[in-house]
C-alpha positions as CSV (number, residue, x, y, z in Angstrom):
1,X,0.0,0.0,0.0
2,X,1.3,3.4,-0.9
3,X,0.9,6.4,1.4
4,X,1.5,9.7,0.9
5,X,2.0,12.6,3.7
6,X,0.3,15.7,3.2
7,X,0.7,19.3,4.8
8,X,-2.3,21.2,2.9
9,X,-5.5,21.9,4.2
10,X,-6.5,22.8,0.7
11,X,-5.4,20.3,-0.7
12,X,-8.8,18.8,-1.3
13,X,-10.4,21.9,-2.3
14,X,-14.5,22.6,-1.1
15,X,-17.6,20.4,-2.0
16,X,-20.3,22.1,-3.0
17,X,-19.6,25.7,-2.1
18,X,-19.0,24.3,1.7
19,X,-15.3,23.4,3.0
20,X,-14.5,19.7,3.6
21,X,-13.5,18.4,6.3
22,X,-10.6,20.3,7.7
23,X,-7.6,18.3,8.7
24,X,-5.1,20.2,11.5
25,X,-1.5,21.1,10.1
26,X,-0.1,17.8,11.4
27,X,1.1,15.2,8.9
28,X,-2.1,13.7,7.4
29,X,-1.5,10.3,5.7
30,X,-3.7,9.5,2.6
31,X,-4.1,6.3,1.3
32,X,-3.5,6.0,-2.5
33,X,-4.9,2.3,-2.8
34,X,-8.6,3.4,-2.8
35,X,-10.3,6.5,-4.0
36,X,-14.1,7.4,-4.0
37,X,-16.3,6.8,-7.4
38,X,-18.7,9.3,-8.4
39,X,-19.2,12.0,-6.0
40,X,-21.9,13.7,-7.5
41,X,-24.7,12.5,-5.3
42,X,-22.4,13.0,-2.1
43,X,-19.1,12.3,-0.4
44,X,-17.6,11.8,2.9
45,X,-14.1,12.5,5.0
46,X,-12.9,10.7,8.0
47,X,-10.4,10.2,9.8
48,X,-9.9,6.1,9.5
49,X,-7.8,4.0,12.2
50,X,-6.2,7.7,13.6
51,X,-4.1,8.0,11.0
52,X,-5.4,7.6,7.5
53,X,-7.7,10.5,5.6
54,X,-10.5,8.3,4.0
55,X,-12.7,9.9,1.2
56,X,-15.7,7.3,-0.2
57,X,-18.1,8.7,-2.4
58,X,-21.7,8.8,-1.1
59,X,-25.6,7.8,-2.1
60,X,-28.3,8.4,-0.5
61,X,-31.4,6.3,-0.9
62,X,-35.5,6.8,0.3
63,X,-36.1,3.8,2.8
64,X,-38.9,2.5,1.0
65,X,-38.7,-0.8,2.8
66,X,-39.0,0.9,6.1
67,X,-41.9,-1.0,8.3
68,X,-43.5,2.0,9.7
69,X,-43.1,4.7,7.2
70,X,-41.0,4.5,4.3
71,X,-41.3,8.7,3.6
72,X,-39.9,9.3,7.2
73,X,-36.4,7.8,6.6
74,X,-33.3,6.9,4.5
75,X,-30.1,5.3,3.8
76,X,-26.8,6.3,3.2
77,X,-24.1,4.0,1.6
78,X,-20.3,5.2,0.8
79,X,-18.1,3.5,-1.2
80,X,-14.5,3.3,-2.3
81,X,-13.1,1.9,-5.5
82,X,-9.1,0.3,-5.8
83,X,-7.4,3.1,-7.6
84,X,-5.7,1.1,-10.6
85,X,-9.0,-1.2,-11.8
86,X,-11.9,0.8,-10.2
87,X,-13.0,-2.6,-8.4
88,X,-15.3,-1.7,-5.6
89,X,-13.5,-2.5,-2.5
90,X,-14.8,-0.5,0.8
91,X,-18.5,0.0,1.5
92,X,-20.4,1.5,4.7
93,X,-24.1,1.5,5.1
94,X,-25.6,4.0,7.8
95,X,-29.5,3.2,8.2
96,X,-33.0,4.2,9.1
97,X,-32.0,8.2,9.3
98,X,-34.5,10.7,9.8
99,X,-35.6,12.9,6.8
100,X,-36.9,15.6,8.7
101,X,-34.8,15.6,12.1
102,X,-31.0,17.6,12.7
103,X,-29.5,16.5,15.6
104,X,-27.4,13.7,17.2
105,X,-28.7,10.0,16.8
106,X,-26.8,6.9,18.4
107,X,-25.5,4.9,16.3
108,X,-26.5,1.3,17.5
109,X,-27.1,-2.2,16.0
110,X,-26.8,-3.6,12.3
111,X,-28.3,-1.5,9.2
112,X,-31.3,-4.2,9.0
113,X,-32.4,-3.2,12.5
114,X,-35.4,-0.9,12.2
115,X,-37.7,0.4,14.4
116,X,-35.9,0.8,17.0
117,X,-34.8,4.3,17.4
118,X,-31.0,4.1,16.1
119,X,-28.9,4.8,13.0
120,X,-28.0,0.8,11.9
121,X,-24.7,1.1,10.4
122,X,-22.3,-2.2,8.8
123,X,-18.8,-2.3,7.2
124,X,-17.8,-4.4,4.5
125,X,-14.0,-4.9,2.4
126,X,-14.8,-6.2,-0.6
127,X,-12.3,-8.4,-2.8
128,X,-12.1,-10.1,-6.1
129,X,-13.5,-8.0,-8.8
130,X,-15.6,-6.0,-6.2
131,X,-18.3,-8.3,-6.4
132,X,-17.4,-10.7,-3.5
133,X,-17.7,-9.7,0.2
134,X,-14.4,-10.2,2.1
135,X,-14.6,-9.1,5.5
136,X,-17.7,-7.9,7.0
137,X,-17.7,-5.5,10.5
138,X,-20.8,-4.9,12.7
139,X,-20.9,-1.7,15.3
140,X,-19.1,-2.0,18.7
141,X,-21.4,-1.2,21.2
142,X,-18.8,-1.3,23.9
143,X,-18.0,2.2,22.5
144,X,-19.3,5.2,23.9
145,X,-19.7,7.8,20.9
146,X,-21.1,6.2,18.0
147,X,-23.0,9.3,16.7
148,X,-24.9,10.8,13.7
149,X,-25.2,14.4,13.2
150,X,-27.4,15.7,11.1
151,X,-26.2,19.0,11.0
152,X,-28.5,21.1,8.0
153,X,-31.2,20.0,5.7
154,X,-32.2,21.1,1.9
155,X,-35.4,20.1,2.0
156,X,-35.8,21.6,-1.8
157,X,-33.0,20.4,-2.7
158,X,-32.7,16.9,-1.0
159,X,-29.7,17.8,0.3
160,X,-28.1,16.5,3.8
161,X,-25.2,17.4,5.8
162,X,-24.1,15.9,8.6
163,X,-20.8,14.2,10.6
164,X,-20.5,10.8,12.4
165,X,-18.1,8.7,14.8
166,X,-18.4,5.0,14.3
167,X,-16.4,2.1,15.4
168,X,-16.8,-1.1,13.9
169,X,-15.9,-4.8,14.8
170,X,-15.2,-7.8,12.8
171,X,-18.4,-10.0,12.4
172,X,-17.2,-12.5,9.7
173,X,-18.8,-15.7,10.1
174,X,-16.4,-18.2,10.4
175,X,-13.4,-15.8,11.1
176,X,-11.4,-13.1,9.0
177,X,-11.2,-13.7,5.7
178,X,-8.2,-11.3,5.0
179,X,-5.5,-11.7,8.0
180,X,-4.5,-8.5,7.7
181,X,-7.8,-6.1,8.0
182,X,-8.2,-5.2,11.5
183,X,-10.3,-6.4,14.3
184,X,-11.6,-3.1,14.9
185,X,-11.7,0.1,12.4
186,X,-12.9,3.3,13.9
187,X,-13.9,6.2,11.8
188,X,-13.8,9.3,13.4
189,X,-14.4,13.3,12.5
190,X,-16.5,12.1,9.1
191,X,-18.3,15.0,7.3
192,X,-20.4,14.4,4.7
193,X,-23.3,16.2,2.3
194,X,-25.4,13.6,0.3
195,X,-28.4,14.0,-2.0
196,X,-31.1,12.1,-1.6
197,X,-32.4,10.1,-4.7
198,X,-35.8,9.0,-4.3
């Protein structure tokens, strides 16, 4: 894996007329191996494992499987892509998120749990040509500060903004398939903006 250190908070410019996420003037390192795909329905920036500046591009989707009502919520979904094939490699689902509330929300439980108050949220590395899941993480809920923020809402627009802290741990059935991902990855000082696609 190739890493590259970085000095410039401009480095990655502004996303749709807002500033992304701002990194302090400490050495930043930024993976090379896996860049976001299309960011034109949204994109986030976190800080991954303390050390590494992760960009995924983002999509936003109306929950219209949701049990109770499916106008009230949606889904979020970012994605990273290996930088020399564009194989899909990286994906992180974040679930059952108010449309119409800004504010905190724990994060708690898988993103199939609904009903139940919390943002869901998963992890998955993907391998092969992008269509076979590798290693698959579930939230760690012996962790304090998993937390949504939805900070602003377009409502003409569809357009979301928020930030999130989320710590994941591995849930692969049967064991790691990849030795060396890591028990636990922690994502921490995300932003985001996403558009909603109905």
């Amino acid at each position: 894996m190739l890493l590259l250190a970085c000095r410039d908070n401009d480095m990655f410019g502004t996303i749709d007329g807002g500033p992304r996420n701002v990194i302090d003037d400490s050495t930043t390192l930024v993976s090379a191996d896996y860049r976001p795909g299309d960011t034109t329905f949204g994109v986030v920036y976190a800080i991954l494992q303390d050390s590494v500046f992760w960009v995924a591009s983002g999509l936003a989707l109306s929950q219209a499987w949701h049990t109770t009502d499916p106008e009230k919520y949606f889904d979020l979904q970012f994605n990273t892509y290996e930088s020399e094939f564009g194989f899909h490699r990286e994906n992180m689902y974040l679930s059952e998120i108010s449309k119409s509330t800004i504010g905190n929300v724990k994060i708690s439980g898988g993103h199939f749990d609904l009903d139940d108050g919390f943002v869901g949220a998963s992890f998955h590395t993907l391998t092969d040509d992008g269509d076979v899941c590798e290693d698959s993480y579930e939230v760690d809920e012996s962790v304090s500060n998993n937390m949504l923020i939805i900070s602003s809402i377009d409502s003409i627009n569809n357009i979301y903004r928020g930030s999130f802290t989320v710590t994941f741990k591995i849930a692969t059935i049967g064991g790691k398939m990849n030795p060396d991902n890591p028990d636990k990855i922690t994502f921490k000082d995300a932003s985001f903006w996403v558009k909603i696609q109905e």
